[in-house]
PQR file of N, CA, C, O and H, with PARSE charges and radii, in Angstrom:
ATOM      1  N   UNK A   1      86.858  40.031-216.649 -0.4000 1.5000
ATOM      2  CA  UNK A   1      85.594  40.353-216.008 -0.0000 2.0000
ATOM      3  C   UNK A   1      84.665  41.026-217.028  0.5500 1.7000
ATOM      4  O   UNK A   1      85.231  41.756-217.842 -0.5500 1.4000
ATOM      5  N   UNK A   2      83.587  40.926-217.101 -0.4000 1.5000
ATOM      6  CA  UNK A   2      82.521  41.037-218.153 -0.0000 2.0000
ATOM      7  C   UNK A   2      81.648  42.402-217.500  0.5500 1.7000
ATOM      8  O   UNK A   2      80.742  42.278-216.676 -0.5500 1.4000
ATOM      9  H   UNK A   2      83.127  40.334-216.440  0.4000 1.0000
ATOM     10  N   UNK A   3      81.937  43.189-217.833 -0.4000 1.5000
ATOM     11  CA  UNK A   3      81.003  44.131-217.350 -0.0000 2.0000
ATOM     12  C   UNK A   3      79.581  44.493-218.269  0.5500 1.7000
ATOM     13  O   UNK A   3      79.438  44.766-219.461 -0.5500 1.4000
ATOM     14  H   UNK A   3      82.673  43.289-218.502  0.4000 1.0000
ATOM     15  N   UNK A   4      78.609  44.361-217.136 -0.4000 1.5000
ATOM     16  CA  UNK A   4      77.482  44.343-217.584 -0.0000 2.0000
ATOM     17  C   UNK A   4      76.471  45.787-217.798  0.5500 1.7000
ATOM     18  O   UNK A   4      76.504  46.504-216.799 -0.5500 1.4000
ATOM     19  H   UNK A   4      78.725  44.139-216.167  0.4000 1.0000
ATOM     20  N   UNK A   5      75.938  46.107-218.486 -0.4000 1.5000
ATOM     21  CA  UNK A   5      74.858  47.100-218.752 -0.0000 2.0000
ATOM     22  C   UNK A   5      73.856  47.332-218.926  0.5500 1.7000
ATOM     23  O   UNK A   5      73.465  46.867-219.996 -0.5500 1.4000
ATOM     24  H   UNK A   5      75.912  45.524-219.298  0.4000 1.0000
ATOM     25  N   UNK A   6      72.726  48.171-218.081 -0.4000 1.5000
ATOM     26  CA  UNK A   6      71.329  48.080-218.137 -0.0000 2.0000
ATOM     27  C   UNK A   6      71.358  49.553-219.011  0.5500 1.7000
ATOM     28  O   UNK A   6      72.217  50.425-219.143 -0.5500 1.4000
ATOM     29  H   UNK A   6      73.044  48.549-217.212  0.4000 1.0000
ATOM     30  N   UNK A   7      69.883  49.363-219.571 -0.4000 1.5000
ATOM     31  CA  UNK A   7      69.775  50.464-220.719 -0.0000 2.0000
ATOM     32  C   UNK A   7      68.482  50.911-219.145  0.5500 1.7000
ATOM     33  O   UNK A   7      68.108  50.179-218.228 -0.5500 1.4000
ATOM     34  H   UNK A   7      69.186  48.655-219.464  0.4000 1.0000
ATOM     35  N   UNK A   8      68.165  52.262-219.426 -0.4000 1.5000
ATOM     36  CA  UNK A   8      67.255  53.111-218.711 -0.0000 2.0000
ATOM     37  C   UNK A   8      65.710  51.886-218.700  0.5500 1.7000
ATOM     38  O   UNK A   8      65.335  51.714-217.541 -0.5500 1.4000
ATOM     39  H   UNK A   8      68.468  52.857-220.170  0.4000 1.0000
ATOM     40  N   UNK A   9      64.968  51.200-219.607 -0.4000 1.5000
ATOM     41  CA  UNK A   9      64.255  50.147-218.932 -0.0000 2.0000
ATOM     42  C   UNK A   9      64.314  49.439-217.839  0.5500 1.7000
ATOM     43  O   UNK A   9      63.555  49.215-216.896 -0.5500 1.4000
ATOM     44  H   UNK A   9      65.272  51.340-220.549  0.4000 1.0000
ATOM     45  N   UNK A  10      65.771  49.012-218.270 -0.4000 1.5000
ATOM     46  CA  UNK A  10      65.927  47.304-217.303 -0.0000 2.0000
ATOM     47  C   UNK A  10      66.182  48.438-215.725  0.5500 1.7000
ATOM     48  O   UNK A  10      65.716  47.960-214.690 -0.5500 1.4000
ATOM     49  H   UNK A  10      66.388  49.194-219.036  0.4000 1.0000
ATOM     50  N   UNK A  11      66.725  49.524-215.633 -0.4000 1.5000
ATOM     51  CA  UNK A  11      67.201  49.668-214.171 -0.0000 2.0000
ATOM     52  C   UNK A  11      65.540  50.468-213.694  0.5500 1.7000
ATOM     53  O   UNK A  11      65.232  50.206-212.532 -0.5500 1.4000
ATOM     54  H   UNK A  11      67.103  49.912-216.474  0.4000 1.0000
ATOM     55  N   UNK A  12      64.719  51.188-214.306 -0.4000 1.5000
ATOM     56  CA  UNK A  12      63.365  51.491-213.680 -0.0000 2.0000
ATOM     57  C   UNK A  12      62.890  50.232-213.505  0.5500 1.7000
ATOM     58  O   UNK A  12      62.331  50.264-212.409 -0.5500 1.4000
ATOM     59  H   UNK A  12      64.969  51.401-215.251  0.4000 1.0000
ATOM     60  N   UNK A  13      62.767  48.826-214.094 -0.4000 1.5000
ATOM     61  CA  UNK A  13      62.363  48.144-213.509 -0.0000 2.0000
ATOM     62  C   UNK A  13      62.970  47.514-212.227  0.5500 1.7000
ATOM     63  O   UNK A  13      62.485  47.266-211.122 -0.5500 1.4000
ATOM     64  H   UNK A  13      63.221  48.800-214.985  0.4000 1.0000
ATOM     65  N   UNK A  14      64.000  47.371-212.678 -0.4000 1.5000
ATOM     66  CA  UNK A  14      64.924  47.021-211.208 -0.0000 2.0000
ATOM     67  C   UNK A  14      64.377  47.880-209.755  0.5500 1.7000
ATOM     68  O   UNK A  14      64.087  47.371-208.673 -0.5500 1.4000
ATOM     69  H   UNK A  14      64.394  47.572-213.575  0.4000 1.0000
ATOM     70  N   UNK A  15      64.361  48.797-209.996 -0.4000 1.5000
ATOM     71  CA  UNK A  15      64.177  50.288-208.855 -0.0000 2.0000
ATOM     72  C   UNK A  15      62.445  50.487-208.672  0.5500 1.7000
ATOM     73  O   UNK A  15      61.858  50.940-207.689 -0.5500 1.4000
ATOM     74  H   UNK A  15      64.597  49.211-210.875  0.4000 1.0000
ATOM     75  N   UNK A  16      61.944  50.061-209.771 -0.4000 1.5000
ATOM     76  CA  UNK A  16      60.176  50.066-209.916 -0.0000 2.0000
ATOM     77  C   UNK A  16      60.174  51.751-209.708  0.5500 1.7000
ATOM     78  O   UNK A  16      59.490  52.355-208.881 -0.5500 1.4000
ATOM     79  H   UNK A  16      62.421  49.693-210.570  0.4000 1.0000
ATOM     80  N   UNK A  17      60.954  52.242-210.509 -0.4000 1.5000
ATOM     81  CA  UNK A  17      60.434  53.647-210.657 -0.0000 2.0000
ATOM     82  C   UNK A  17      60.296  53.970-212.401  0.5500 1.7000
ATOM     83  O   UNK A  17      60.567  53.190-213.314 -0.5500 1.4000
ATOM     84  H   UNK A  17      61.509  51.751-211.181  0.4000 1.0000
ATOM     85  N   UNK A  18      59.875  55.133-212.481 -0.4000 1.5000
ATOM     86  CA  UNK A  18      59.486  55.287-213.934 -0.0000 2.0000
ATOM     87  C   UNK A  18      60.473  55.788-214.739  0.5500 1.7000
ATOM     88  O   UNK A  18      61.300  56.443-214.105 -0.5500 1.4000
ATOM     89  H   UNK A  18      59.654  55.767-211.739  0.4000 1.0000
ATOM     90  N   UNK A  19      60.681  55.707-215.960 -0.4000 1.5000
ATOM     91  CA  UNK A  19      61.614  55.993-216.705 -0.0000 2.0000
ATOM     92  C   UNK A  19      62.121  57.251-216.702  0.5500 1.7000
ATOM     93  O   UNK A  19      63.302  57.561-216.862 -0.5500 1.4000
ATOM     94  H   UNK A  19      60.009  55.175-216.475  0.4000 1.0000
ATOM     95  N   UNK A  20      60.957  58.151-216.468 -0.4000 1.5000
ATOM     96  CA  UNK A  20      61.002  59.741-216.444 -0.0000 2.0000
ATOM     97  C   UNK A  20      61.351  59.893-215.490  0.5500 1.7000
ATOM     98  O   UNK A  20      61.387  61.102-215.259 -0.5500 1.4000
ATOM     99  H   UNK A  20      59.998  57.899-216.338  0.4000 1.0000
ATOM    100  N   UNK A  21      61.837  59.021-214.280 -0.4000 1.5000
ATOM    101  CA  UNK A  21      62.280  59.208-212.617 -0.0000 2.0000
ATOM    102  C   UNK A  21      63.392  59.430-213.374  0.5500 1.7000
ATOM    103  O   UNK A  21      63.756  60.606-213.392 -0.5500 1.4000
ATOM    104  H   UNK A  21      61.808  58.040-214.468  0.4000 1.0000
ATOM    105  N   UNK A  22      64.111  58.569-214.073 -0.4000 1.5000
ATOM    106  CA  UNK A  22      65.755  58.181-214.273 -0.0000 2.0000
ATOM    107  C   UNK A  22      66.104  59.460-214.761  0.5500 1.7000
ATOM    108  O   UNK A  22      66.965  60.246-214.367 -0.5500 1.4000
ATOM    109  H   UNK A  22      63.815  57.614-214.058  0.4000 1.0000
ATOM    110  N   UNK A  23      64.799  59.581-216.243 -0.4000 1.5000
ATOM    111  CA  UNK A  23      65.423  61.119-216.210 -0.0000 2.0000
ATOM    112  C   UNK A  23      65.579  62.209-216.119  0.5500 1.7000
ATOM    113  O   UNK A  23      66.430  62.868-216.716 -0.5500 1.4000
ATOM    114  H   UNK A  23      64.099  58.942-216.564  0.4000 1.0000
ATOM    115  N   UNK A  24      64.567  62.698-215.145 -0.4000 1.5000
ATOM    116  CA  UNK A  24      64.476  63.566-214.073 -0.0000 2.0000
ATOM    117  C   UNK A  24      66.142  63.890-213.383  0.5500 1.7000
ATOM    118  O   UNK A  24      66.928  64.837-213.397 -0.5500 1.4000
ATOM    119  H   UNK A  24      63.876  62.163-214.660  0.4000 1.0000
ATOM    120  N   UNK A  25      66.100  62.142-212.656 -0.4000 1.5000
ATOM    121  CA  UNK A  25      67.557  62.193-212.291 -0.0000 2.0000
ATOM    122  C   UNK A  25      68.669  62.586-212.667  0.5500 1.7000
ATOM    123  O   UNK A  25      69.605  62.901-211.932 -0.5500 1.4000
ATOM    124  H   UNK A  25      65.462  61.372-212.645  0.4000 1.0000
ATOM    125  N   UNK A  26      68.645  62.595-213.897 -0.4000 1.5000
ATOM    126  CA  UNK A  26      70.069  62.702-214.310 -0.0000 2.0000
ATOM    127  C   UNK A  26      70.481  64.208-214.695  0.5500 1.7000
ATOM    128  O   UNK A  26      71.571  64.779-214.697 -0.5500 1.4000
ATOM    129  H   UNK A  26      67.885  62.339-214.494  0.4000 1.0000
ATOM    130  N   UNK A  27      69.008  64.680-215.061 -0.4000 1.5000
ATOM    131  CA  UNK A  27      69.050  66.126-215.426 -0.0000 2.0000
ATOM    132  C   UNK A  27      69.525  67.207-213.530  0.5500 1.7000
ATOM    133  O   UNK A  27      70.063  68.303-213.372 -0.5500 1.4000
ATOM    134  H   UNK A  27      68.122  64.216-215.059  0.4000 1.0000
ATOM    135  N   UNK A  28      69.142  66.481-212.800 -0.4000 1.5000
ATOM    136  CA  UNK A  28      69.446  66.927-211.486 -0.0000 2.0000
ATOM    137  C   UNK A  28      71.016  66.612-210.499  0.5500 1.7000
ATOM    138  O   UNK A  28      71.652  67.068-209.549 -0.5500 1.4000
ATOM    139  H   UNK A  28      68.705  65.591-212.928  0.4000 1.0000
ATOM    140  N   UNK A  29      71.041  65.471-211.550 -0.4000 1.5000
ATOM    141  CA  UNK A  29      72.499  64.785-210.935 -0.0000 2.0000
ATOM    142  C   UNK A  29      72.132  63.542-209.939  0.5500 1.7000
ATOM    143  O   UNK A  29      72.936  62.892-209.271 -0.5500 1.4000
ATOM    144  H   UNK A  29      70.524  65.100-212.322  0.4000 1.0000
ATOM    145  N   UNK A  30      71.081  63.417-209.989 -0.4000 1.5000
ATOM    146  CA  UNK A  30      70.441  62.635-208.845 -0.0000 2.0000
ATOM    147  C   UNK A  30      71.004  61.168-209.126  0.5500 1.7000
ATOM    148  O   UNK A  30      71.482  61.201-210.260 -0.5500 1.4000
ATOM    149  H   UNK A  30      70.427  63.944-210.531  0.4000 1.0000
ATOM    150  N   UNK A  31      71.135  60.029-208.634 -0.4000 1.5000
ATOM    151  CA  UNK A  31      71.217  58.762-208.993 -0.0000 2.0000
ATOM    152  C   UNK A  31      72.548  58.276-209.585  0.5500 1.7000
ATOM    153  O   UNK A  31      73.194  59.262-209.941 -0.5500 1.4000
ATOM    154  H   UNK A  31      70.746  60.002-207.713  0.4000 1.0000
ATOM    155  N   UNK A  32      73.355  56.861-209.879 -0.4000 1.5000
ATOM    156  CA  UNK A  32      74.067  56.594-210.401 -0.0000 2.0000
ATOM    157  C   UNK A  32      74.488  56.865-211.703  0.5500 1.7000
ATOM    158  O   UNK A  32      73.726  57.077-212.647 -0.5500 1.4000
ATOM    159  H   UNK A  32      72.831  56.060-209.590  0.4000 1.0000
ATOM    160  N   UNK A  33      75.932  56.854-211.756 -0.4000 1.5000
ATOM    161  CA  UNK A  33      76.646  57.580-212.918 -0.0000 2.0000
ATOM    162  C   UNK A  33      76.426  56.468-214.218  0.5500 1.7000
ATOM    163  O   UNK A  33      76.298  55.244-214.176 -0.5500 1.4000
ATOM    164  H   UNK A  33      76.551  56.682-210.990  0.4000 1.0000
ATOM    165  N   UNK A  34      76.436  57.375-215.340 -0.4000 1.5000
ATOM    166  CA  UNK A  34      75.706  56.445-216.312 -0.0000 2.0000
ATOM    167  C   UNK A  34      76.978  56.980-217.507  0.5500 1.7000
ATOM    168  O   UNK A  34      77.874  57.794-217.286 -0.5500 1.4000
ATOM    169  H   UNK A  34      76.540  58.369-215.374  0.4000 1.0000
ATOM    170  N   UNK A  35      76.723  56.278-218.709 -0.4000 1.5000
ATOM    171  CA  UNK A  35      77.496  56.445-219.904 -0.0000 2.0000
ATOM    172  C   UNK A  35      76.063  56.578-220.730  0.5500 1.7000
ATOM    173  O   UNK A  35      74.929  56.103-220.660 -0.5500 1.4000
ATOM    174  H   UNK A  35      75.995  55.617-218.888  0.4000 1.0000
ATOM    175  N   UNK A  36      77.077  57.852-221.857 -0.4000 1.5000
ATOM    176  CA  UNK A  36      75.975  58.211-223.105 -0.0000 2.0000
ATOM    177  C   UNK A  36      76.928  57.718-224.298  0.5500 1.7000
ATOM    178  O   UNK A  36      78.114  57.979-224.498 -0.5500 1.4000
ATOM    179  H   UNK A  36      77.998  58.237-221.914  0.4000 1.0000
ATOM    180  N   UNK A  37      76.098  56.980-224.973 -0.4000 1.5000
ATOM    181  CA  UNK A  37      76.822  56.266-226.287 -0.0000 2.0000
ATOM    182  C   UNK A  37      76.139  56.645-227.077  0.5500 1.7000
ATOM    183  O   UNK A  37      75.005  56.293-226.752 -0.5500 1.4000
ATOM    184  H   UNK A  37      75.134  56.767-224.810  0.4000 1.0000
ATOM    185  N   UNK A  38      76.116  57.197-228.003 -0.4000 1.5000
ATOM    186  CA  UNK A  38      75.773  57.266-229.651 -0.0000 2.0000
ATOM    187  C   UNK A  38      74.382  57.871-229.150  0.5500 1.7000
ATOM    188  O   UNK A  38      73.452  57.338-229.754 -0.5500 1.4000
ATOM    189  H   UNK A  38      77.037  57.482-228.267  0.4000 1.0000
ATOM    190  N   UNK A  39      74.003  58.749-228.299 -0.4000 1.5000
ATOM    191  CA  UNK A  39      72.631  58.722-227.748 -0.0000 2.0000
ATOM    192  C   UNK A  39      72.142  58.023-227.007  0.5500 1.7000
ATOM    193  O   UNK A  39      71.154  58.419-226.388 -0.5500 1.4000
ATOM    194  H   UNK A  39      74.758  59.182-227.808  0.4000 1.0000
ATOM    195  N   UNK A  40      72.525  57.061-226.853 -0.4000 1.5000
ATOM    196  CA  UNK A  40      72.021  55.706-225.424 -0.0000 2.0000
ATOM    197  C   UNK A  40      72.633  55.711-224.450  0.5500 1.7000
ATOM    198  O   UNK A  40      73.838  55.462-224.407 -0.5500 1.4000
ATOM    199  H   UNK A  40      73.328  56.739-227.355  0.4000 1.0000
ATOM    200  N   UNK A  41      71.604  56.124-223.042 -0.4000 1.5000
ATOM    201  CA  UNK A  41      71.667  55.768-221.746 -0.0000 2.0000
ATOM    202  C   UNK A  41      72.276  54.447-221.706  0.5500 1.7000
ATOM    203  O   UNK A  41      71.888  53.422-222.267 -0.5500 1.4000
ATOM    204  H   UNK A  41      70.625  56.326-223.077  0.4000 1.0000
ATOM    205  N   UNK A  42      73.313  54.631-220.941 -0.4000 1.5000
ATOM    206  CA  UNK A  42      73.732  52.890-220.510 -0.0000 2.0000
ATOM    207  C   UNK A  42      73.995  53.318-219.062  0.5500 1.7000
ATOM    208  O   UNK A  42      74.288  54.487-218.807 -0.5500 1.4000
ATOM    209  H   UNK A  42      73.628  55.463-220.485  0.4000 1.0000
ATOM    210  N   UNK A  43      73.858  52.052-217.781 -0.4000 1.5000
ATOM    211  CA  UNK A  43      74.593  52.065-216.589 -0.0000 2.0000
ATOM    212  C   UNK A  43      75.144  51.148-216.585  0.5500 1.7000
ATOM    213  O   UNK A  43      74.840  50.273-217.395 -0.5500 1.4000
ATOM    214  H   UNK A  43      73.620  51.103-217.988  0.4000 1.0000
ATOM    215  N   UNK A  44      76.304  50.937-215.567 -0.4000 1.5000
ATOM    216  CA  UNK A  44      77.088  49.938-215.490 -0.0000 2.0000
ATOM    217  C   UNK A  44      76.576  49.461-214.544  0.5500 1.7000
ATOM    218  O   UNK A  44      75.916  50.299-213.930 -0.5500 1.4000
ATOM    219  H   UNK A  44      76.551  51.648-214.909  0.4000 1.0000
ATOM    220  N   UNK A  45      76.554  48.186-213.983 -0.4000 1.5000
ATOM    221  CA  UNK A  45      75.817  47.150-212.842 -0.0000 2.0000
ATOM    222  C   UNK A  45      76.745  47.436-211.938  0.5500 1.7000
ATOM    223  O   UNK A  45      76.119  47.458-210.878 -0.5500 1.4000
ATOM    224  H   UNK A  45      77.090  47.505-214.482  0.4000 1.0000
ATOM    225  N   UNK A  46      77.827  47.662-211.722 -0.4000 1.5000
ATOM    226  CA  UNK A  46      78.533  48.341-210.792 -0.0000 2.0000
ATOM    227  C   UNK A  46      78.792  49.406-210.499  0.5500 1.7000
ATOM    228  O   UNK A  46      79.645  49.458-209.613 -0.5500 1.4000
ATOM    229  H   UNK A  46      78.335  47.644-212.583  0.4000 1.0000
ATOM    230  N   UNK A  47      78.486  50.202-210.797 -0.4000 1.5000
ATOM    231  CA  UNK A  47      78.022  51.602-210.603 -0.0000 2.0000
ATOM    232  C   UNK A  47      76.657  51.801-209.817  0.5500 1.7000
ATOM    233  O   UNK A  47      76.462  52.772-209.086 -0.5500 1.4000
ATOM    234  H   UNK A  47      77.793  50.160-211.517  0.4000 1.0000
ATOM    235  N   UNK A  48      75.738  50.799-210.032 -0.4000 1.5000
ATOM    236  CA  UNK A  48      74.362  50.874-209.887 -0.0000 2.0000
ATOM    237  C   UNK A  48      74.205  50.404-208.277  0.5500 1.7000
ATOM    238  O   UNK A  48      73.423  50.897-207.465 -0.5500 1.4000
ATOM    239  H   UNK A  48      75.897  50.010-210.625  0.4000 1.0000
ATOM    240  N   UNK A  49      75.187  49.290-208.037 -0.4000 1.5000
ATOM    241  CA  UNK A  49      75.783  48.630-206.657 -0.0000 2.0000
ATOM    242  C   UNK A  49      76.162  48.972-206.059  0.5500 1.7000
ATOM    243  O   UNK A  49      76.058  48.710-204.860 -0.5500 1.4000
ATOM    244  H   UNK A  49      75.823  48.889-208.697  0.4000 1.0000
ATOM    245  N   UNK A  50      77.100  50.087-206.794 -0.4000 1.5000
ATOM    246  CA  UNK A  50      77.885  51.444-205.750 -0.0000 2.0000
ATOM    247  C   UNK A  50      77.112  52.160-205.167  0.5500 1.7000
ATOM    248  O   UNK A  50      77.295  52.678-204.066 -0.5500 1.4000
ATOM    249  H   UNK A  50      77.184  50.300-207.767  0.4000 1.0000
ATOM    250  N   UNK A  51      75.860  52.285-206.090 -0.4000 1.5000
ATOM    251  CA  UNK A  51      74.712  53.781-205.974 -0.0000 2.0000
ATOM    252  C   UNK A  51      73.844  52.584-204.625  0.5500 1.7000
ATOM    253  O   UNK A  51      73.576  52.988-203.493 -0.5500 1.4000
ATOM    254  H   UNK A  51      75.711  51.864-206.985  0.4000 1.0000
ATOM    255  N   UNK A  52      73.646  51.626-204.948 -0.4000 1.5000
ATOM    256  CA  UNK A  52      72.605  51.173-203.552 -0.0000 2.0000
ATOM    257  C   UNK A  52      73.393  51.236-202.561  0.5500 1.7000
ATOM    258  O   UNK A  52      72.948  51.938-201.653 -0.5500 1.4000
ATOM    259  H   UNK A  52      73.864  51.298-205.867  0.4000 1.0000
ATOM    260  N   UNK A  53      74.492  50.737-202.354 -0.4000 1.5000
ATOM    261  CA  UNK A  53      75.302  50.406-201.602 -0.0000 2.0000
ATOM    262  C   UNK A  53      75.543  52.091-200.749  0.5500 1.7000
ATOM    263  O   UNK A  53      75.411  52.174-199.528 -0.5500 1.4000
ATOM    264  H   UNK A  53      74.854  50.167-203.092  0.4000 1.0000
ATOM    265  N   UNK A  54      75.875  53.228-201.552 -0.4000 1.5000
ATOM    266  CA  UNK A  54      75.645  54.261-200.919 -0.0000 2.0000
ATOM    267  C   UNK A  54      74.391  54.832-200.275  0.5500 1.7000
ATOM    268  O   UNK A  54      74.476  55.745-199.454 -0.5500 1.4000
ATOM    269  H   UNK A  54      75.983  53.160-202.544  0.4000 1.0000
ATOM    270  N   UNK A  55      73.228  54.302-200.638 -0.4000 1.5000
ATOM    271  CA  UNK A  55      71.826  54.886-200.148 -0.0000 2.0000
ATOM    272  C   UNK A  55      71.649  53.651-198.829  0.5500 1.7000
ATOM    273  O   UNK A  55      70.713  54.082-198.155 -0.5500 1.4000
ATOM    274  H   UNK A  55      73.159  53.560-201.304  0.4000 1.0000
ATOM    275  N   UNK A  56      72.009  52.690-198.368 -0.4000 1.5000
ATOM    276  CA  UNK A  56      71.758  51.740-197.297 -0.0000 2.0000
ATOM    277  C   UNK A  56      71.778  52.741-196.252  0.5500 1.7000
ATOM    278  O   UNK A  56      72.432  53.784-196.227 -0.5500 1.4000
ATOM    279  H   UNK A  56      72.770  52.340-198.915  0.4000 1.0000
ATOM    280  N   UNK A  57      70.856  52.215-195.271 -0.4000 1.5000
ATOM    281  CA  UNK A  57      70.556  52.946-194.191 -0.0000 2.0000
ATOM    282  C   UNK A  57      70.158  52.062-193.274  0.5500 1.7000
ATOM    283  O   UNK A  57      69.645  50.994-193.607 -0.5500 1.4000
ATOM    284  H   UNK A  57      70.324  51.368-195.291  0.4000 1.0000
ATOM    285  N   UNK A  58      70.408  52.514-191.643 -0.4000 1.5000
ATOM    286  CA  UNK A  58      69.999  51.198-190.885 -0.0000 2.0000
ATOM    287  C   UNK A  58      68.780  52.044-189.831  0.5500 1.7000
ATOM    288  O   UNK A  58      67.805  51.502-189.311 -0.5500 1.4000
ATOM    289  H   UNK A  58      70.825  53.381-191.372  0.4000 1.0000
ATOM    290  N   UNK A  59      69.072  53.116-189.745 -0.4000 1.5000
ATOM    291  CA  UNK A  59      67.057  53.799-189.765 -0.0000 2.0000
ATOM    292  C   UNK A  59      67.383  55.008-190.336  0.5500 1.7000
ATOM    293  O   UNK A  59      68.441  55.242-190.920 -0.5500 1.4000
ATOM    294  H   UNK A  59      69.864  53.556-190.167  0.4000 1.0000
ATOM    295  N   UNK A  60      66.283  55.933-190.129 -0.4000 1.5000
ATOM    296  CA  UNK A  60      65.594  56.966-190.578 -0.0000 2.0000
ATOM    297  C   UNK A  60      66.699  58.202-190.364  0.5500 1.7000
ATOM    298  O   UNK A  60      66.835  59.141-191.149 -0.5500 1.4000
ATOM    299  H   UNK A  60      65.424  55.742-189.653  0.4000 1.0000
ATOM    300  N   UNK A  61      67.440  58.006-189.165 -0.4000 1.5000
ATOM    301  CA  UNK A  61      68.785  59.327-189.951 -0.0000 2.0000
ATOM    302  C   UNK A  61      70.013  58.694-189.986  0.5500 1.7000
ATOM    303  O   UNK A  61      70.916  59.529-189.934 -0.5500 1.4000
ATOM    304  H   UNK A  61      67.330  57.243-188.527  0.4000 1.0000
ATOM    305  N   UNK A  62      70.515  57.263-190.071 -0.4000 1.5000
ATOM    306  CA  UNK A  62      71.858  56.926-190.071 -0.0000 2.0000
ATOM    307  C   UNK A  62      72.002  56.230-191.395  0.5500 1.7000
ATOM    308  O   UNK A  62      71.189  55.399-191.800 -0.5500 1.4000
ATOM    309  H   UNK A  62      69.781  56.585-190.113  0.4000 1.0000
ATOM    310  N   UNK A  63      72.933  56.559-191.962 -0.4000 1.5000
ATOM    311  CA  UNK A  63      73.706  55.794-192.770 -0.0000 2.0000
ATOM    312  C   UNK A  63      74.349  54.429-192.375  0.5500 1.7000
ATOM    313  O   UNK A  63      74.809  54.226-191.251 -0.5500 1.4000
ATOM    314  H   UNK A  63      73.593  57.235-191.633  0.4000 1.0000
ATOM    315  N   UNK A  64      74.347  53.535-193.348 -0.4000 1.5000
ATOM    316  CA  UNK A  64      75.382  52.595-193.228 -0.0000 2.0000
ATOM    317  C   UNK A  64      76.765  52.735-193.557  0.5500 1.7000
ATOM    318  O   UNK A  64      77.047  53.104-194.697 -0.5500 1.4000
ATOM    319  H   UNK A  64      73.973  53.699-194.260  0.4000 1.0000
ATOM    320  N   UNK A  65      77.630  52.507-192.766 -0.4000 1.5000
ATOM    321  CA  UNK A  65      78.758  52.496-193.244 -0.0000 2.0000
ATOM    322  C   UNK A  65      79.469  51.048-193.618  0.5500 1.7000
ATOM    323  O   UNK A  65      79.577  49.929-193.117 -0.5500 1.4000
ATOM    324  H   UNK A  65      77.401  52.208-191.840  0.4000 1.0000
ATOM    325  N   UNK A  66      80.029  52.003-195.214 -0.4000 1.5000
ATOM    326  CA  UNK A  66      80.354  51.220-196.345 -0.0000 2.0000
ATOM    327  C   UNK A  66      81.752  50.633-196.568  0.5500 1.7000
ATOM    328  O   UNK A  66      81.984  49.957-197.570 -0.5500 1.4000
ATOM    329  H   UNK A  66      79.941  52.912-195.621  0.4000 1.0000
TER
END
């Protein structure tokens, strides 16, 4: 299995939030778990699936269950 990786670009575009969202986030703990390599933000695409997959909601105070 090939695991895939978005660098901090490709997932603000994915999410259409700004780069400084991501790292806002991370300084807060906010958002999916990421790897630091040599200085580079990486996420794993499954991690990122995990992270939507945990925010689904079917209204305004229920969770989906996962």
């Amino acid at each position: 299995m090939e695991i895939i990786h978005f660098n901090q670009r490709n997932l603000a575009k994915r999410w259409d939030v700004s780069e400084a969202t991501l790292e806002r986030w991370r300084t807060e703990g906010i958002g999916p778990k990421y790897l630091k390599l040599c200085g580079r933000v990486l996420y794993r695409l499954v991690d990122i699936e995990e992270y939507e997959s945990a925010c689904l909601m079917s209204s305004t105070s229920k969770a989906v269950a996962v």
